[in-house]
C-alpha positions in Angstrom: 0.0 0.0 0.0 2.4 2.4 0.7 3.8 2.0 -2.6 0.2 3.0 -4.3 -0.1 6.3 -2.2 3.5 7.2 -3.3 2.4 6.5 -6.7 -0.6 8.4 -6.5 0.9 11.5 -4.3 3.1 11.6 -7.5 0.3 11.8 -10.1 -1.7 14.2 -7.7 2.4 16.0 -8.3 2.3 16.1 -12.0 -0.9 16.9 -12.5 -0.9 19.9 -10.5 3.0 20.4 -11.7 1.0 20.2 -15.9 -1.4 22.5 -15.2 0.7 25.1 -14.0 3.2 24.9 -16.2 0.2 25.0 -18.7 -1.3 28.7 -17.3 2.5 29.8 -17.6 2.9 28.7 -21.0 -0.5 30.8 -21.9 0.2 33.5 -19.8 4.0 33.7 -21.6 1.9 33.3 -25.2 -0.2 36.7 -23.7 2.6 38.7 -22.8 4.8 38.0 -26.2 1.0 39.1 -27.8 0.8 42.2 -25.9 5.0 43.0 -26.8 4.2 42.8 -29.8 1.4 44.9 -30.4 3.3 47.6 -27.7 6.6 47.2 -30.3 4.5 47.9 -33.1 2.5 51.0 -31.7 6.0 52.5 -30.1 7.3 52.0 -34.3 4.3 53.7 -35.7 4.5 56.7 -33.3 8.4 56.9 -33.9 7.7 57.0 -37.9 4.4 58.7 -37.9 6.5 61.4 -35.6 9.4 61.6 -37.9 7.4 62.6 -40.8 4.9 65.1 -38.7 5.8 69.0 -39.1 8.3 70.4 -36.6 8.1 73.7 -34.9 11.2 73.8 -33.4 14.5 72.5 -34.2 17.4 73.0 -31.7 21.0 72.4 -32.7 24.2 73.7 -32.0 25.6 73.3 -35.5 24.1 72.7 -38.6 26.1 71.5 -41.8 24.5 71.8 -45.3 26.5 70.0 -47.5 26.5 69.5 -51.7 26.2 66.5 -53.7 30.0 65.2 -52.6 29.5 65.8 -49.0 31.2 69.2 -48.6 29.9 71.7 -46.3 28.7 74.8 -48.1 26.9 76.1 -45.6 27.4 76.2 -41.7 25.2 77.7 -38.8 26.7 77.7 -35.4 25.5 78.5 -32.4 28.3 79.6 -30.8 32.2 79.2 -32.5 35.7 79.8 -30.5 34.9 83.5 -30.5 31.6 83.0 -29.0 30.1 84.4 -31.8 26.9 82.9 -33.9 27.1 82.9 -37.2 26.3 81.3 -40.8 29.3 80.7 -43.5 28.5 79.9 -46.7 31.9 78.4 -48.3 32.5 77.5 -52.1 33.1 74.5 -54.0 37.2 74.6 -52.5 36.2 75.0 -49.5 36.9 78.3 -48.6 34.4 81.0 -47.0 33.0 83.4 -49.1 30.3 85.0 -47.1 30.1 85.2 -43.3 27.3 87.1 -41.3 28.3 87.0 -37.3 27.0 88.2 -33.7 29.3 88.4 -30.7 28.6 88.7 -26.8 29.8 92.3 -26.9 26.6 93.0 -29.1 28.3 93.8 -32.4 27.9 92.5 -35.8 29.4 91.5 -38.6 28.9 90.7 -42.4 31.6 89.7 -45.1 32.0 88.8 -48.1 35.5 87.2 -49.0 37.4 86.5 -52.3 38.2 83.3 -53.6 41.5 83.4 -51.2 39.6 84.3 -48.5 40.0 87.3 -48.0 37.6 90.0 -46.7 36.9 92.1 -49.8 33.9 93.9 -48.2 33.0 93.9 -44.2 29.7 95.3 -42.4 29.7 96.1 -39.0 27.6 97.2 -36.3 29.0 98.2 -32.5 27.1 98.1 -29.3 28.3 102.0 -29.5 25.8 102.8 -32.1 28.3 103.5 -34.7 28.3 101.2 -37.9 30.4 100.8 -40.8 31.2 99.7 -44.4 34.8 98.6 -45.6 36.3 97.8 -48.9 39.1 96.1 -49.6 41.6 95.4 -52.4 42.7 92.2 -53.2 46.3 92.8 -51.0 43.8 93.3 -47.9 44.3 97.2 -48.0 41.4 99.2 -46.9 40.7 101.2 -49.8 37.1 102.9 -49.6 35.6 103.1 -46.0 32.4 104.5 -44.5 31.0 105.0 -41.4 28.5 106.9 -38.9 29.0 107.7 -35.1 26.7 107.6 -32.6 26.2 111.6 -32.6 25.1 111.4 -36.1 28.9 112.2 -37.8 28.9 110.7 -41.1 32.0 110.2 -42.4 33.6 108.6 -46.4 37.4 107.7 -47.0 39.0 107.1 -50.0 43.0 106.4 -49.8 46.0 105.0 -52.4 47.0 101.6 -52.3 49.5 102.9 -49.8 46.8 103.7 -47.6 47.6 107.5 -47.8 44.0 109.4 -47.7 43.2 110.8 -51.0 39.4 112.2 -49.9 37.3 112.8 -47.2 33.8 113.0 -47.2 32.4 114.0 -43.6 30.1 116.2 -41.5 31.7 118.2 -38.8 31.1 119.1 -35.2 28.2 121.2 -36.4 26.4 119.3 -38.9 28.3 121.0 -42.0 29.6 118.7 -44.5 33.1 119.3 -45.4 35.6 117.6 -48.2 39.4 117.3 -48.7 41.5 115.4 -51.0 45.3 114.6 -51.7 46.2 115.0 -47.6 
């Protein structure tokens, strides 16, 4: 006898030890269901988000490049002088135009030859004053303008060996004055 009470505590044992492992197995089949669908709402909001209109974009730098992967134009944020900017560079890499705000509060515009070089510059100071400059192609300041914060106006033209040839300007008292050859 004992033997048939072992025998049957056993099949009491596997049956309950079966029917366990059977709700498990169906619960497990639920919950891989349930991922699934979860997985494939969390995909459709990541795509359906991806292609929806954006308000806002925030970057700290953003490279538009041509068909060979150069930049050609570059916003920062902020670059080693602080400053934001854009740069628009040509096809050899070089920067041609360049538009700039600093953490003094002046700005800047340029527009650079094909070495570089700042042919005209635009500026704007905290001070109020402002100014236009041109350039020759040996960097020499050739033609320059500006006005002052108490409403002086003032026009230079000078040699290539940056001796003043004439000067447009308004004086002290609001009369406009010239001179040439100085």
């Amino acid at each position: 006898m004992p033997d048939s009470v072992g025998a049957m505590s056993n099949i009491h044992t596997d049956t309950t030890l079966a029917s366990r492992l059977d709700r498990v197995e169906r619960s497990l089949t639920r919950v891989r269901g349930t991922n699934l669908v979860l997985i494939a709402a969390l995909a459709a909001l990541v795509i359906g988000g991806a292609n929806a209109p954006q308000d806002t974009m925030s970057v700290r730098r953003l490279a538009v490049v041509d068909a060979n992967g150069k930049e050609r134009l570059v916003l920062n944020g902020e670059d080693d002088n602080k400053a934001a900017g854009m740069t628009c560079y040509d096809e050899n890499n070089i920067a041609r135009l360049s538009a700039k705000t600093y953490p003094s509060g002046q700005s800047s515009f340029q527009s650079l030859d094909t070495k570089g070089i700042s042919r005209i510059a635009i500026s704007s100071q905290i001070s109020g004053e402002s100014s236009i400059q041109w350039r020759d192609m040996n960097n020499k300041l050739r033609i320059g303008a500006s006005t002052k914060p108490n409403g002086d106006a003032l026009m230079l033209w000078l040699a290539p060996n940056s001796k003043q040839q004439i000067k447009v300007y308004t004086d002290e008292n609001g009369v406009a004055r010239f001179n040439s050859g100085e």
